[in-house]
N, C-alpha and C positions, 0 to 999 in steps of 0.2 A: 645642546645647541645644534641648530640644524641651519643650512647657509645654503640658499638657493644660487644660482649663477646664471646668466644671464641665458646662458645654454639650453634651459631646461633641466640643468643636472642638478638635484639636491644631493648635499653630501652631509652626511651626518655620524660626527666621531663615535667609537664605540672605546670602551673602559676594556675589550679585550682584545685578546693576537686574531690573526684571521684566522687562525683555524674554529679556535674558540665561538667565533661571530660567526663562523659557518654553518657550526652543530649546532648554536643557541635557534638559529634562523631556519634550519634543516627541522628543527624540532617544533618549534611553531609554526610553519607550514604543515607539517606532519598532523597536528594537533587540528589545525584549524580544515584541515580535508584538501587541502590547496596540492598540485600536483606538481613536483619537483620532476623535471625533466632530464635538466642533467647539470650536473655542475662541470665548468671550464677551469683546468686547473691551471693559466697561463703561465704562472710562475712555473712549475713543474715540466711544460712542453720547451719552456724556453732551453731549462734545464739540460732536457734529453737530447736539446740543440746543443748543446753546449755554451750555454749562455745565461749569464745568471742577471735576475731581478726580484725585486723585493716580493713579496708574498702576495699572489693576486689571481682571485678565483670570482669567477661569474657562474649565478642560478642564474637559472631559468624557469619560470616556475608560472601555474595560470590552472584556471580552469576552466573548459568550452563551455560552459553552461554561463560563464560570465561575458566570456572573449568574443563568443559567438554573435551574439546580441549586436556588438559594437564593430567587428567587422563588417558584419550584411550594413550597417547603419554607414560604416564609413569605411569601405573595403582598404584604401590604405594603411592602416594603423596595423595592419595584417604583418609591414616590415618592422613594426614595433613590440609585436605581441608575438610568444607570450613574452611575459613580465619578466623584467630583468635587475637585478641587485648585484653590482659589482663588489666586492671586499677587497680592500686593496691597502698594503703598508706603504707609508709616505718616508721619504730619506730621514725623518728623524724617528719611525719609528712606532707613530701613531698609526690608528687601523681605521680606516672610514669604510663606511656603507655608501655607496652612490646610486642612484637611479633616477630614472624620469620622472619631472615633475606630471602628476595626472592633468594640470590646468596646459601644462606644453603640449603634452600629446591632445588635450581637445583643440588646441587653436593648430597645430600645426595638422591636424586631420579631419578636421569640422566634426569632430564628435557630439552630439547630439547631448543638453546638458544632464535629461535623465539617464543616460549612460556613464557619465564621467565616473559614478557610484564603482562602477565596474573595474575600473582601470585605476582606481584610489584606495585599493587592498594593500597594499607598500607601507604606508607609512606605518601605519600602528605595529606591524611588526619590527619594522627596522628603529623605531624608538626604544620597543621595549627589549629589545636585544642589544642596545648599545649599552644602556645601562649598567 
């Protein structure tokens, strides 16, 4: 089940820990040629602050040959891109996937509707990694 919010944020449970949902996700980008930039390991920084929270890491992942197209089209979405999938554990436990709805980023950037294509690579992986 996947639970849009008024936000633009879809959030979508995954059956594993974040770490698990990270390398599931690391691996199919991997696979698909998509370019992992970097991952944010917030839980971890907080850590080295001395401060603890639940388990929570942001990709960042895109490819120019996609991104490109959609920025000259709509130079804003630039503070959008690349493409972002947060992993993050909830107080009880559970592990969601979040990221920007593609239909939010075209309305909140006037993206162009044959480009939407571009900025709507998110889903299929984050379904099939929940799993």
């Amino acid at each position: 089940m996947t639970a849009a919010t008024d936000n633009g944020i879809i959030n979508t449970p995954s059956n594993h820990s974040v770490d698990e949902t990270v390398e599931k996700l690391r691996g199919i980008l991997r696979d698909k040629g998509i370019n992992l930039f970097t991952i944010v390991d917030h839980s971890g920084e907080a850590e080295k602050a001395g401060m603890k929270m639940p388990p929570t890491k942001l990709l960042v992942f895109g490819n120019p040959k996609g991104g490109t197209p959609v920025m000259l089209a709509a130079p804003s979405i630039a503070i959008d891109l690349p493409l972002k999938v947060l992993v993050w554990e909830d107080s009880r436990g559970t592990t969601w996937l979040s990221y920007n709805s593609p239909e939010y980023l075209k309305r909140r950037h006037g993206v162009p509707e044959d480009l939407v294509k571009n900025i709507s690579v998110v889903g299929a992986p984050v379904q099939t990694v929940a799993e």
